[in-house]
PDB file as gemmi writes it, atoms N, CA and C in Angstrom:
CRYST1    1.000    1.000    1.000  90.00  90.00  90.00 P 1                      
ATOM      1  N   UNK A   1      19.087 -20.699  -5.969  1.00  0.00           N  
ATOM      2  CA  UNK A   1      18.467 -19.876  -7.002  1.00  0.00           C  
ATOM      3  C   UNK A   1      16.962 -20.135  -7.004  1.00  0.00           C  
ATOM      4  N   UNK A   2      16.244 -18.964  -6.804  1.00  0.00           N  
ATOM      5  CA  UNK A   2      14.694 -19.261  -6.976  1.00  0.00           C  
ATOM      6  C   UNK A   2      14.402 -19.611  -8.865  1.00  0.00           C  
ATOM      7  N   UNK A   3      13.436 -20.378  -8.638  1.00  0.00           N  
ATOM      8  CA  UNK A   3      13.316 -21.072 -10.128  1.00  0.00           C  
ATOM      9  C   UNK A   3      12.474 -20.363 -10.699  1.00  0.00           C  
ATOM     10  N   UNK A   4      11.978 -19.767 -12.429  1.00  0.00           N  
ATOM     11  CA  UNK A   4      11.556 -18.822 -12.896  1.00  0.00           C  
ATOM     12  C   UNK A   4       9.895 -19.140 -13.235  1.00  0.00           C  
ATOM     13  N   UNK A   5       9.178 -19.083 -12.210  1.00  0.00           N  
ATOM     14  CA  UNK A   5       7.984 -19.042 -12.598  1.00  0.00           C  
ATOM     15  C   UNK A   5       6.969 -18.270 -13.044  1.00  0.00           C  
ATOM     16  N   UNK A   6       7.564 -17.391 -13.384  1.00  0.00           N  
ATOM     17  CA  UNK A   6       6.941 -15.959 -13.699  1.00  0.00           C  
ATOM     18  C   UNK A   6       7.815 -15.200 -14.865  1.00  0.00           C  
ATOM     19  N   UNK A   7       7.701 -14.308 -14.971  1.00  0.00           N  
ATOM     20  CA  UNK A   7       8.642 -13.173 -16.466  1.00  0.00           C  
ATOM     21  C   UNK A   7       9.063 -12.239 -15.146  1.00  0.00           C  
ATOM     22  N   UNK A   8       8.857 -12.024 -14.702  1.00  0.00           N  
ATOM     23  CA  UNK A   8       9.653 -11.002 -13.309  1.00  0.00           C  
ATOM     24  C   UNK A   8      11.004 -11.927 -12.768  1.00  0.00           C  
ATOM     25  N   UNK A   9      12.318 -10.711 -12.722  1.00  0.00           N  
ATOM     26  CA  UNK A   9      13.221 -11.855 -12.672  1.00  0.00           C  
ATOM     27  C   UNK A   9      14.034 -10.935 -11.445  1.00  0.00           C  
ATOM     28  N   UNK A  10      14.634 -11.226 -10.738  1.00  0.00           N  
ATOM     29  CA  UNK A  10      15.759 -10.843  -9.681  1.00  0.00           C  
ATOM     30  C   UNK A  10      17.245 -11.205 -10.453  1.00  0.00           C  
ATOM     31  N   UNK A  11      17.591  -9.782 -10.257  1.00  0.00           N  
ATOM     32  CA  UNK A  11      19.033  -9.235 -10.867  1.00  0.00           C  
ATOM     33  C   UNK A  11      20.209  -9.102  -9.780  1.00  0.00           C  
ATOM     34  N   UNK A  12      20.876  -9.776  -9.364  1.00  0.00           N  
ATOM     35  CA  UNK A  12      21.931  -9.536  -8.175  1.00  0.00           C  
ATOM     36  C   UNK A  12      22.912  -9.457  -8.730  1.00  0.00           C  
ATOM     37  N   UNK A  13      24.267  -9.048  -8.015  1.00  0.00           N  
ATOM     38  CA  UNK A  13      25.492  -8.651  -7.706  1.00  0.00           C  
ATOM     39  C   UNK A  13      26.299  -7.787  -9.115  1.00  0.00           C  
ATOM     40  N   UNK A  14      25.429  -6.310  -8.960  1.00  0.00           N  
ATOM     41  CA  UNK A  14      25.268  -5.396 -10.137  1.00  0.00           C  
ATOM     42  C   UNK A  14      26.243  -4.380  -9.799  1.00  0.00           C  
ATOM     43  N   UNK A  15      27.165  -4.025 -10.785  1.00  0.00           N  
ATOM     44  CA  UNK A  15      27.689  -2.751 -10.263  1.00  0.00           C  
ATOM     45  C   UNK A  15      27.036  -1.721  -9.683  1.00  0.00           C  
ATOM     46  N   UNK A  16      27.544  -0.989  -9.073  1.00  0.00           N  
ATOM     47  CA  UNK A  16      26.785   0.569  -7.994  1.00  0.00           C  
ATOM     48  C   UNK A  16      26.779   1.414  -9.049  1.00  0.00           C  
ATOM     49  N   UNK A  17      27.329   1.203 -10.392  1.00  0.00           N  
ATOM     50  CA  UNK A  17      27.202   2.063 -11.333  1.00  0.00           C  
ATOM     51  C   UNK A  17      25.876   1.939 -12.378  1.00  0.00           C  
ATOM     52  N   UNK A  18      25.401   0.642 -12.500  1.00  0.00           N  
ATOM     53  CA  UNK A  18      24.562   0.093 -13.353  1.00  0.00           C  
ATOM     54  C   UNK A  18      23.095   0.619 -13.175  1.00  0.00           C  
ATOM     55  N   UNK A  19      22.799   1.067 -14.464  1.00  0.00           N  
ATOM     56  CA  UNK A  19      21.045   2.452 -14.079  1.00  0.00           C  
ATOM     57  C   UNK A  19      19.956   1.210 -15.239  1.00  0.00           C  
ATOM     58  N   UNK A  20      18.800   1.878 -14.939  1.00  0.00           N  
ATOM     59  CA  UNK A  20      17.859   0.863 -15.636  1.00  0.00           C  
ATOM     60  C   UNK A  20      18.262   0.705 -17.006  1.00  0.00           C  
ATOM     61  N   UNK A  21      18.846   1.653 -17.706  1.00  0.00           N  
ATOM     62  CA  UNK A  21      19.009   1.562 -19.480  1.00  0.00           C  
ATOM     63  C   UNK A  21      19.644   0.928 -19.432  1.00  0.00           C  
ATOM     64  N   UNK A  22      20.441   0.299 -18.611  1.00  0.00           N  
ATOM     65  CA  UNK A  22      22.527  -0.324 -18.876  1.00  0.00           C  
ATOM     66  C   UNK A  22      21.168  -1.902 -19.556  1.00  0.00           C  
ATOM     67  N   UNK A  23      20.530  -1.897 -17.919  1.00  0.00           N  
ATOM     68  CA  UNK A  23      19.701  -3.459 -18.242  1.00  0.00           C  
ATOM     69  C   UNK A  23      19.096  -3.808 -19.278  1.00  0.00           C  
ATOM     70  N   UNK A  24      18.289  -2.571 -19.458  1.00  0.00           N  
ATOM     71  CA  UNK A  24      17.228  -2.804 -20.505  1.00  0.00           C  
ATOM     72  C   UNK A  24      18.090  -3.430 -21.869  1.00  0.00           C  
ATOM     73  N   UNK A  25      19.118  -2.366 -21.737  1.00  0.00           N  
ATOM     74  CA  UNK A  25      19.962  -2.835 -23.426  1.00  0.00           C  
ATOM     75  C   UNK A  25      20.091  -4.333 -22.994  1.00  0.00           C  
ATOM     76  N   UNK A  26      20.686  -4.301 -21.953  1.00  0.00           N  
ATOM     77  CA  UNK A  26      21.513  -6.006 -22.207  1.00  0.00           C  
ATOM     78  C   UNK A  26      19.984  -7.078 -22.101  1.00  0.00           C  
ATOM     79  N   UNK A  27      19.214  -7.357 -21.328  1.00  0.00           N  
ATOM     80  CA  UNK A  27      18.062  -7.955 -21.433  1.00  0.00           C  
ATOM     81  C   UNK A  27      17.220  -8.140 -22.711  1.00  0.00           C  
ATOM     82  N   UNK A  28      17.258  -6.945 -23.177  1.00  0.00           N  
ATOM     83  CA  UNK A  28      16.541  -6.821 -24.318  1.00  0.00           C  
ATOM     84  C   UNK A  28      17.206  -7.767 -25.513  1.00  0.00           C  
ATOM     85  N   UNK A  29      18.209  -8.245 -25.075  1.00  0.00           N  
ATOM     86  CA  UNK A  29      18.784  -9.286 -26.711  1.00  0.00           C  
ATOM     87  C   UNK A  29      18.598 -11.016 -26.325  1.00  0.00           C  
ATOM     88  N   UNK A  30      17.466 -10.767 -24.817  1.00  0.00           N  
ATOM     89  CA  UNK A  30      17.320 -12.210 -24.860  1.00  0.00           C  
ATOM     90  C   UNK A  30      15.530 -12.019 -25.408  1.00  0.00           C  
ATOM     91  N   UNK A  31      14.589 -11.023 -25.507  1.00  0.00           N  
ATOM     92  CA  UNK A  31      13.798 -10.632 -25.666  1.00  0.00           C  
ATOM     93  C   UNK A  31      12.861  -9.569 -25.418  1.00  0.00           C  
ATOM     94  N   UNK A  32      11.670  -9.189 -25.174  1.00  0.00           N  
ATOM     95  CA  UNK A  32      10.997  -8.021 -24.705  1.00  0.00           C  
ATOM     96  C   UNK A  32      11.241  -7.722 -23.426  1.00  0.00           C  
ATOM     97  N   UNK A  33      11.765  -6.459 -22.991  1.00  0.00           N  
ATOM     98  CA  UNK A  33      11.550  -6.207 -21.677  1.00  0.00           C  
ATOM     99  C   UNK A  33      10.603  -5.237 -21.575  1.00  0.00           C  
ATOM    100  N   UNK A  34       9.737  -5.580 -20.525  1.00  0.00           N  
ATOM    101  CA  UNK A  34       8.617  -4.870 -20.132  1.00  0.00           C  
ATOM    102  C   UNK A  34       8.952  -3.756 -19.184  1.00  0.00           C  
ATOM    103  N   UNK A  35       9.706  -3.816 -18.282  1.00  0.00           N  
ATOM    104  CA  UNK A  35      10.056  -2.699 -16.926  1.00  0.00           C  
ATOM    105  C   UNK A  35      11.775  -3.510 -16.584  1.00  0.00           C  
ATOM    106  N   UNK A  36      12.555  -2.254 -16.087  1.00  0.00           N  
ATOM    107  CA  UNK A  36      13.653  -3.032 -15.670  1.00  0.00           C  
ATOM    108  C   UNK A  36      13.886  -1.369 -14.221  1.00  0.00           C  
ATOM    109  N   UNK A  37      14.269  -1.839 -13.101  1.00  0.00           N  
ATOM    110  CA  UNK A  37      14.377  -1.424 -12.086  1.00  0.00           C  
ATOM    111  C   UNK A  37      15.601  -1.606 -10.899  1.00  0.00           C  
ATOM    112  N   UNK A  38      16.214  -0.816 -10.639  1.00  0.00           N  
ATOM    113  CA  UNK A  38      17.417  -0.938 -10.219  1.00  0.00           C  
ATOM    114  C   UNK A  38      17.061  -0.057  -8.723  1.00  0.00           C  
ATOM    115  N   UNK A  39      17.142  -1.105  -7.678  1.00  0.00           N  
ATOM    116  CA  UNK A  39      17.266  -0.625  -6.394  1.00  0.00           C  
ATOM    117  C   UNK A  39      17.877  -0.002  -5.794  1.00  0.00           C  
ATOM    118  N   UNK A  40      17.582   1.266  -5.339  1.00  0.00           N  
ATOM    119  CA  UNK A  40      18.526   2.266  -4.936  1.00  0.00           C  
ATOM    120  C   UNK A  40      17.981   2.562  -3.025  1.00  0.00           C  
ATOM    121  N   UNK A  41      19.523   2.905  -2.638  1.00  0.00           N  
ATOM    122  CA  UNK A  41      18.991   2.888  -1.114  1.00  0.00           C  
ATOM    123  C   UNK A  41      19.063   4.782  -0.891  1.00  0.00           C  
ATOM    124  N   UNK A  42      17.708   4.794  -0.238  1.00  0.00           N  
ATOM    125  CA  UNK A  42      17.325   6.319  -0.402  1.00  0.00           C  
ATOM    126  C   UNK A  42      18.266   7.057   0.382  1.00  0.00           C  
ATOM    127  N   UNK A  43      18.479   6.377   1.604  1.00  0.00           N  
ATOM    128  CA  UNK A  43      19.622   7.367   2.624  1.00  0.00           C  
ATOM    129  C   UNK A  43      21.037   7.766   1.988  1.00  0.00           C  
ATOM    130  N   UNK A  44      21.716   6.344   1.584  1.00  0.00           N  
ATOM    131  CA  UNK A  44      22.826   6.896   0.381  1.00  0.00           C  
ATOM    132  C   UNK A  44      22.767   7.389  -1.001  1.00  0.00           C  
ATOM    133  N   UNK A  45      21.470   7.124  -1.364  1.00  0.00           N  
ATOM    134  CA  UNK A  45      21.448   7.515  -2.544  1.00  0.00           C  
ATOM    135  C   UNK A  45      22.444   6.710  -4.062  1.00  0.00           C  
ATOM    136  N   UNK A  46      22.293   5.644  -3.636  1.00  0.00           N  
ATOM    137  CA  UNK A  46      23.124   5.020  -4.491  1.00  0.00           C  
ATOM    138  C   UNK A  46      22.227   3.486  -4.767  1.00  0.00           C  
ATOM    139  N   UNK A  47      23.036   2.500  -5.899  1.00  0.00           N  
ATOM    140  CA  UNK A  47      22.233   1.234  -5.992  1.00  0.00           C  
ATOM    141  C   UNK A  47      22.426   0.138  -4.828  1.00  0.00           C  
ATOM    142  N   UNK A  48      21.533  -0.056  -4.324  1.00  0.00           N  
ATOM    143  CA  UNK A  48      21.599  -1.460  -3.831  1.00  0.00           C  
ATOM    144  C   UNK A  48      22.649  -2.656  -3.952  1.00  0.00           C  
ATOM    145  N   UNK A  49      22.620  -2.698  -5.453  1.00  0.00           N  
ATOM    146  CA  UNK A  49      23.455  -3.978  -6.100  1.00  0.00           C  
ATOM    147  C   UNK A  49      22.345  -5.106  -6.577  1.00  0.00           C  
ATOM    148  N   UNK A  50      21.249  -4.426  -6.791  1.00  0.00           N  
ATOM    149  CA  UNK A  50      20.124  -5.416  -7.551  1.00  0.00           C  
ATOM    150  C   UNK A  50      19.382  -4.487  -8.415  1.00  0.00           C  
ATOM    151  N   UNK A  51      18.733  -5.518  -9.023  1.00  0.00           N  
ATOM    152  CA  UNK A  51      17.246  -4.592  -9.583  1.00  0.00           C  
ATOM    153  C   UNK A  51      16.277  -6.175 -10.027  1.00  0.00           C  
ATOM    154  N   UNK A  52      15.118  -5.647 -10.409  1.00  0.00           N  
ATOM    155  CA  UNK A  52      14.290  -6.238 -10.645  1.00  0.00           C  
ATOM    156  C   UNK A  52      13.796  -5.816 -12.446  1.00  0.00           C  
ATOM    157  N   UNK A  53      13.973  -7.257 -13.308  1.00  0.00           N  
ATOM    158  CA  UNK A  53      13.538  -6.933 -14.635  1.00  0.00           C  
ATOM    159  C   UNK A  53      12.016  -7.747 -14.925  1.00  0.00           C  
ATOM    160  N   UNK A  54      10.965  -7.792 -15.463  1.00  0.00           N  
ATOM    161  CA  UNK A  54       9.810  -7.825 -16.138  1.00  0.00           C  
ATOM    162  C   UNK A  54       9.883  -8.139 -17.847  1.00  0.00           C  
ATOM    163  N   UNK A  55      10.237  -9.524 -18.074  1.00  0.00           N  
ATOM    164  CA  UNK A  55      10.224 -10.039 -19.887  1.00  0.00           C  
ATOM    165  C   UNK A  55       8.598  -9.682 -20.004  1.00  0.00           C  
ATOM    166  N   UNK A  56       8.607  -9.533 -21.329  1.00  0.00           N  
ATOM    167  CA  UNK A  56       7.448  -9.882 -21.711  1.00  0.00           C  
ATOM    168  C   UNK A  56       6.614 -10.696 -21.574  1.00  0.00           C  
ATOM    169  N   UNK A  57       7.482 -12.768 -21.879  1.00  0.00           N  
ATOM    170  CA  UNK A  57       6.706 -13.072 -21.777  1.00  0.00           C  
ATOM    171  C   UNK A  57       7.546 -14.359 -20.635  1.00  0.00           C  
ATOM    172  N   UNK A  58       7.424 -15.402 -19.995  1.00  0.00           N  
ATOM    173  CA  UNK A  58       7.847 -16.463 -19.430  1.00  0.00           C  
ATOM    174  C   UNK A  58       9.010 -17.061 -20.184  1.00  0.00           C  
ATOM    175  N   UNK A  59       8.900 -17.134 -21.412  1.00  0.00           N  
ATOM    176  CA  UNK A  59       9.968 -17.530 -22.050  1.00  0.00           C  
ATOM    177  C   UNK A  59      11.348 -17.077 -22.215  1.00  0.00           C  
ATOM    178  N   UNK A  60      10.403 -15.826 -22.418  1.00  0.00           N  
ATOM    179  CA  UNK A  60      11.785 -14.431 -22.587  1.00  0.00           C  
ATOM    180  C   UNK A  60      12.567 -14.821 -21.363  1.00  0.00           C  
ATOM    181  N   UNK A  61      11.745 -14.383 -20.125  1.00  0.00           N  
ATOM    182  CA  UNK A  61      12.550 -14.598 -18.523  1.00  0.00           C  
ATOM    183  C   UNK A  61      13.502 -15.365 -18.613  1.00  0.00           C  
ATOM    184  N   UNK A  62      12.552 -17.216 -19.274  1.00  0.00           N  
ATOM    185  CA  UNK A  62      13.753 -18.231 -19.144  1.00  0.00           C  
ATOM    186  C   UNK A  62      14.928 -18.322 -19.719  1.00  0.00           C  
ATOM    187  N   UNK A  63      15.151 -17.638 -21.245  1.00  0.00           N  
ATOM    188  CA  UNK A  63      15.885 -17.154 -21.976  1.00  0.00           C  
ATOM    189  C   UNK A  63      17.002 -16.268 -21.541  1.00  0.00           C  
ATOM    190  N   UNK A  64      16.024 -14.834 -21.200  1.00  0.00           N  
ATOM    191  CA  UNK A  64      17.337 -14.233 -20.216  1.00  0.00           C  
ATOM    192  C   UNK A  64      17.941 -15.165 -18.718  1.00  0.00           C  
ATOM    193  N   UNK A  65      17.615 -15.827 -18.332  1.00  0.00           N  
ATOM    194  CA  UNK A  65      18.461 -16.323 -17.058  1.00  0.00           C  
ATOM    195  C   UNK A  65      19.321 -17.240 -17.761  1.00  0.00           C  
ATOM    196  N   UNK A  66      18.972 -18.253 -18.884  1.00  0.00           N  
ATOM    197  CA  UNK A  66      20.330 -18.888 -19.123  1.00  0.00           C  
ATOM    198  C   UNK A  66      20.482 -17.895 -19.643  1.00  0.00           C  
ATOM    199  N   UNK A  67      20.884 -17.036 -20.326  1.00  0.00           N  
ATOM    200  CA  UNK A  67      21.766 -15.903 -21.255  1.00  0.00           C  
ATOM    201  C   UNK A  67      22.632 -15.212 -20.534  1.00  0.00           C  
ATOM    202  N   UNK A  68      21.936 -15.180 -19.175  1.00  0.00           N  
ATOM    203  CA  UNK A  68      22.869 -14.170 -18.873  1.00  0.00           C  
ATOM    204  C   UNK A  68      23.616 -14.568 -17.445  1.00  0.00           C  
ATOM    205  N   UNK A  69      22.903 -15.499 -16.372  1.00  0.00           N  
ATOM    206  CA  UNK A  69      23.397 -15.972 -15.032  1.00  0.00           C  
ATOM    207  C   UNK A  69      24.687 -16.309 -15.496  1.00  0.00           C  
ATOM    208  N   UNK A  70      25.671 -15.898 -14.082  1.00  0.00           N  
ATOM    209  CA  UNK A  70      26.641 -16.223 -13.566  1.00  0.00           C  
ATOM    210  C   UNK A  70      27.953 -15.432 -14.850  1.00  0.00           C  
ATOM    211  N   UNK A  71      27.402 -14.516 -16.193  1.00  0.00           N  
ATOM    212  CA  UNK A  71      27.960 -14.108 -17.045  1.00  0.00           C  
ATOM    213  C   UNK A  71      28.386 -12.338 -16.630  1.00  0.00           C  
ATOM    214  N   UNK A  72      29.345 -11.965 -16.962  1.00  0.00           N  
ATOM    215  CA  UNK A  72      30.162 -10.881 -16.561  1.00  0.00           C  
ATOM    216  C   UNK A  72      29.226  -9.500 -17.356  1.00  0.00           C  
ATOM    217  N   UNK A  73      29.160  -8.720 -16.312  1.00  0.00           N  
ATOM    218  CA  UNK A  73      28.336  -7.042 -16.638  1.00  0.00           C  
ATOM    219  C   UNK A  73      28.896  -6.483 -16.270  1.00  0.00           C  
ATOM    220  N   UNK A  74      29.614  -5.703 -16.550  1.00  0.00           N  
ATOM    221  CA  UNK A  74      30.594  -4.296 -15.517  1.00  0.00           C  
ATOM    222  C   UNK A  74      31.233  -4.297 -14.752  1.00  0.00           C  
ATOM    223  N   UNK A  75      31.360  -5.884 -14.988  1.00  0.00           N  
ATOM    224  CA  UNK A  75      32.890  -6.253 -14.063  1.00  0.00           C  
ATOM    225  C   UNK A  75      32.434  -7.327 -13.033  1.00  0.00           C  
ATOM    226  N   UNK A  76      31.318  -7.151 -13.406  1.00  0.00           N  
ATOM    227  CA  UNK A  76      31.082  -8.420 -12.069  1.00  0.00           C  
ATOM    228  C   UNK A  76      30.063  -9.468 -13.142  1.00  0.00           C  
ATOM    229  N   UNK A  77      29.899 -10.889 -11.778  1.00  0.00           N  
ATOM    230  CA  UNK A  77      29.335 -11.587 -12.579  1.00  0.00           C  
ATOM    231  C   UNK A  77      27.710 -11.758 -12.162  1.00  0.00           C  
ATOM    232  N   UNK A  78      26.473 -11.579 -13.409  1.00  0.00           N  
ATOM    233  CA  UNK A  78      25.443 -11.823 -12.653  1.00  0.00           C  
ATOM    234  C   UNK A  78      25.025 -13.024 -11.798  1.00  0.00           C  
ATOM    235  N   UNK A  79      24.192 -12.276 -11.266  1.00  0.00           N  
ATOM    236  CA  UNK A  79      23.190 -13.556 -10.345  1.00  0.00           C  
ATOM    237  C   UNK A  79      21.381 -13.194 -11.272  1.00  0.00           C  
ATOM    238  N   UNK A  80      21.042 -14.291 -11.785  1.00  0.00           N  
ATOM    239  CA  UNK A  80      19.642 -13.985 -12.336  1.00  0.00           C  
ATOM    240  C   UNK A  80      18.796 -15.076 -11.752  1.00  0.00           C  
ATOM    241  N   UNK A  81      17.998 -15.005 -11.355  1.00  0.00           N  
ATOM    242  CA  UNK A  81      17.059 -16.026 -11.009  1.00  0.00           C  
ATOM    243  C   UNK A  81      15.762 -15.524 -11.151  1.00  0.00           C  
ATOM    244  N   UNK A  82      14.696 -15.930 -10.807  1.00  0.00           N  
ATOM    245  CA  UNK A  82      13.257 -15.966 -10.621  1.00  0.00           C  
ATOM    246  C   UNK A  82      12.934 -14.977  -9.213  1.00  0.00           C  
ATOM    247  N   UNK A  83      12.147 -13.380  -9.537  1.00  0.00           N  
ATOM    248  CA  UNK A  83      11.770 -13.062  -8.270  1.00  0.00           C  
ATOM    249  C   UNK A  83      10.973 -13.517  -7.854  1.00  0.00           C  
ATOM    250  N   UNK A  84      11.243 -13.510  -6.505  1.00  0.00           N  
ATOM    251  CA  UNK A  84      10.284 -13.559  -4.862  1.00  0.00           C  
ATOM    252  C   UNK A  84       8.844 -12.701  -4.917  1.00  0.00           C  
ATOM    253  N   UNK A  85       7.836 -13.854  -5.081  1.00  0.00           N  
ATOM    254  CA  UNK A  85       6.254 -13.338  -5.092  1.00  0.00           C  
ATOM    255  C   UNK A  85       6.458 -12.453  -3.345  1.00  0.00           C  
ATOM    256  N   UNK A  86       5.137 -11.240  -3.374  1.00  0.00           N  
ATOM    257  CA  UNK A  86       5.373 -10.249  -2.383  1.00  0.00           C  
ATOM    258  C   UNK A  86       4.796 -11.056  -1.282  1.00  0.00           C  
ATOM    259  N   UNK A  87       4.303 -12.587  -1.312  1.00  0.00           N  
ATOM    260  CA  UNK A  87       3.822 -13.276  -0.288  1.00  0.00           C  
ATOM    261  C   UNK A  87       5.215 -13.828  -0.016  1.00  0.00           C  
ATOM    262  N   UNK A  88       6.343 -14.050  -0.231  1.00  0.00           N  
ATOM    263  CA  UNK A  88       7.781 -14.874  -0.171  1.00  0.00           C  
ATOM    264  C   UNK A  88       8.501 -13.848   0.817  1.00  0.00           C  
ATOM    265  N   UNK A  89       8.196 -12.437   0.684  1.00  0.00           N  
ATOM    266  CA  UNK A  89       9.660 -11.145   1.110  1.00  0.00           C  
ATOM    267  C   UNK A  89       9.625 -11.230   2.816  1.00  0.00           C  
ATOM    268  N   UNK A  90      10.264 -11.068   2.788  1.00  0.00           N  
ATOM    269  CA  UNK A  90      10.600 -10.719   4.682  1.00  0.00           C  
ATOM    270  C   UNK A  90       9.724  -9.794   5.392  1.00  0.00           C  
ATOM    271  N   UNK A  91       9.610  -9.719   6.117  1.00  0.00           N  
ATOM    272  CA  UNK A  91       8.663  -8.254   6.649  1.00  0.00           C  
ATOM    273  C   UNK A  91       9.595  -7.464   6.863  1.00  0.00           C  
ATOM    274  N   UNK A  92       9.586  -6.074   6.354  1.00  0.00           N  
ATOM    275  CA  UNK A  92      10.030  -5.037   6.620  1.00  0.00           C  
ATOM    276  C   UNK A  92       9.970  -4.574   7.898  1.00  0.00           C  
ATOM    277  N   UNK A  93      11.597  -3.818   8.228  1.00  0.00           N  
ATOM    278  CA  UNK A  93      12.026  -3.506   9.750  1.00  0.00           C  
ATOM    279  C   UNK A  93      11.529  -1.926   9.920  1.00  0.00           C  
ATOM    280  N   UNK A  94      11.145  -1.607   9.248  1.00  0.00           N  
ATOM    281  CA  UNK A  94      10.927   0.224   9.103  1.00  0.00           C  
ATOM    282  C   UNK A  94       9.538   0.417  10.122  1.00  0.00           C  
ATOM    283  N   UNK A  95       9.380   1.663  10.601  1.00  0.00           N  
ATOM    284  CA  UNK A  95       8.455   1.173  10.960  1.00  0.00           C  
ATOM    285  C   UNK A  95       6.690   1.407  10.400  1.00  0.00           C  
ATOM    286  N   UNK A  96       6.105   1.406  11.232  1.00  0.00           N  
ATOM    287  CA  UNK A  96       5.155   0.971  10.702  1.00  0.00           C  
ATOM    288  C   UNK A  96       3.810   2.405  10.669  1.00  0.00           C  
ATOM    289  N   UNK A  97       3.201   2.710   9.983  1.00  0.00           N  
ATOM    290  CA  UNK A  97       2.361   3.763   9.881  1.00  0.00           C  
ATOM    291  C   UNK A  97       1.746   4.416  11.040  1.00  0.00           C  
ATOM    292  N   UNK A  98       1.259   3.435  12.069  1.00  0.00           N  
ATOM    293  CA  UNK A  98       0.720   3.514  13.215  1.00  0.00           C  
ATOM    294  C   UNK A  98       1.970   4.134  14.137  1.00  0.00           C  
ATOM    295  N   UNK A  99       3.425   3.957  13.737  1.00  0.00           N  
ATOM    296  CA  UNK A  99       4.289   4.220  14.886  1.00  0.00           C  
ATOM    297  C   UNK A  99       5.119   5.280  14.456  1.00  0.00           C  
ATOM    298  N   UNK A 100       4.783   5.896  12.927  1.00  0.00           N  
ATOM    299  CA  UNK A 100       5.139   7.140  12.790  1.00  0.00           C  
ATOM    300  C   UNK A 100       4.531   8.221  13.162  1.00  0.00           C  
ATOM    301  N   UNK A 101       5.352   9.367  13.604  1.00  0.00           N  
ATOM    302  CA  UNK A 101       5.000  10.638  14.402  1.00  0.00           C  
ATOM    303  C   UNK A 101       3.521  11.403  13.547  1.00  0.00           C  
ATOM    304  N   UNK A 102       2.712  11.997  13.556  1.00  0.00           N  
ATOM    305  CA  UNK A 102       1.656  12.533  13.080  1.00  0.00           C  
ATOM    306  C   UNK A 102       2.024  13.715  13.237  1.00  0.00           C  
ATOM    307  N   UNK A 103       1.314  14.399  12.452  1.00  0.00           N  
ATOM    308  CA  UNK A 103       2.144  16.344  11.995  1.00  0.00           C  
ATOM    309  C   UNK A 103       1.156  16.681  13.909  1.00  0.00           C  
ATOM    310  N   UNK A 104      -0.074  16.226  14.000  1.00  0.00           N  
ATOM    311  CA  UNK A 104      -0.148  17.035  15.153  1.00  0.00           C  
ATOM    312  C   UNK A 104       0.473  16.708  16.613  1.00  0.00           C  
ATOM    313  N   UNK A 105       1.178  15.525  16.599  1.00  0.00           N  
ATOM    314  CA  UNK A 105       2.654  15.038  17.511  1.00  0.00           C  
ATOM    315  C   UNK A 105       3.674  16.192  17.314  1.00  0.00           C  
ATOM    316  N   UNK A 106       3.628  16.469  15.966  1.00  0.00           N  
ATOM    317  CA  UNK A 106       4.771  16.905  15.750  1.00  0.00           C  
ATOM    318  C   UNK A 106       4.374  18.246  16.120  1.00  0.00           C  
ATOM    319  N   UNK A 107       3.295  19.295  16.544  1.00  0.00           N  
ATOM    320  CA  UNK A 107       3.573  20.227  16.441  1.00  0.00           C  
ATOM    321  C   UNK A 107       3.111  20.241  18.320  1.00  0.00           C  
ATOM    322  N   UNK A 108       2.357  19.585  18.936  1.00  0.00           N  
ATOM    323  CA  UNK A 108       2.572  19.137  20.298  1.00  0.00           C  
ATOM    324  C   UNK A 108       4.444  18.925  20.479  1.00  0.00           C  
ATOM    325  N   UNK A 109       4.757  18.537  20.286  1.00  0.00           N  
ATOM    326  CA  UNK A 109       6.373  18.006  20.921  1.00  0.00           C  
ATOM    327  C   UNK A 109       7.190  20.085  20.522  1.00  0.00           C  
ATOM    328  N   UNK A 110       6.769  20.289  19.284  1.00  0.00           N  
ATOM    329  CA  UNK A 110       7.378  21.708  19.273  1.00  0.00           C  
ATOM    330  C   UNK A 110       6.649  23.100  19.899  1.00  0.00           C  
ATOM    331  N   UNK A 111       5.949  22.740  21.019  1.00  0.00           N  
ATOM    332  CA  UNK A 111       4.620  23.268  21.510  1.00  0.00           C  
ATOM    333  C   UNK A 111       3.805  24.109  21.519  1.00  0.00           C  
ATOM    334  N   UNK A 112       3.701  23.698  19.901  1.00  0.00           N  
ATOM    335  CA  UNK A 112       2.444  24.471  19.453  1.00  0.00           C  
ATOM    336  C   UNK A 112       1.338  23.666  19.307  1.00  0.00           C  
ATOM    337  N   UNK A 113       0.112  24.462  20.352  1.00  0.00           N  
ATOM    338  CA  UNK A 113      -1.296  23.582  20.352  1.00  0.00           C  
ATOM    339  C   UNK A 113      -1.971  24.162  19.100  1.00  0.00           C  
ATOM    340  N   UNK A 114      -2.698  23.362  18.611  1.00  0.00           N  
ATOM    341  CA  UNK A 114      -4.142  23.959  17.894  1.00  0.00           C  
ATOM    342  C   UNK A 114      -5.018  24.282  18.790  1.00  0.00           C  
TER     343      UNK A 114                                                      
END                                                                             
């Protein structure tokens, strides 16, 4: 479990049903929630099985993780911990700006010149 050094918190093993309001309600009775965000994968169009919540304040955060880790939401049980600063994340496999097609690739490959 990453430890909560921040009010930004990582939400795991969430129902595929669970939308930002489900969170907000339940978060909100350990204190202020500022943003609550539920990861959705664009190709299926469905949740991830995480989201990311924002307390107000550090306390709140610490509050909601004992309140709520390893405790039952929609059938499953959470995972709450402390999110991953954007210097911590993996590098993304997608690619990269430089190696996506450009509209005038794209209209070369369908061969139309300007």
């Amino acid at each position: 479990m990453v430890p909560i050094e921040s009010s930004r918190l990582y939400i795991g093993n969430l129902s595929y049903k669970t939308v930002d309001s489900d969170l907000m309600g339940l978060f909100s009775k350990a204190g202020r929630v500022k943003t609550a965000e539920v990861i959705y994968d664009r190709n299926m169009n469905r949740s991830k099985g995480f989201a990311f919540i924002e307390m107000e304040t550090l306390e709140d955060a610490r509050k909601a993780a004992r309140s709520f880790h390893n405790k039952d939401f929609m059938g499953r049980k959470l995972i709450v911990s402390g999110a991953k600063s954007e210097g911590e994340r993996k590098p993304s496999r997608s690619r990269s700006r430089n190696e996506e097609e450009s509209p005038m690739d794209e209209q070369e490959s369908h061969g139309q010149n300007a």
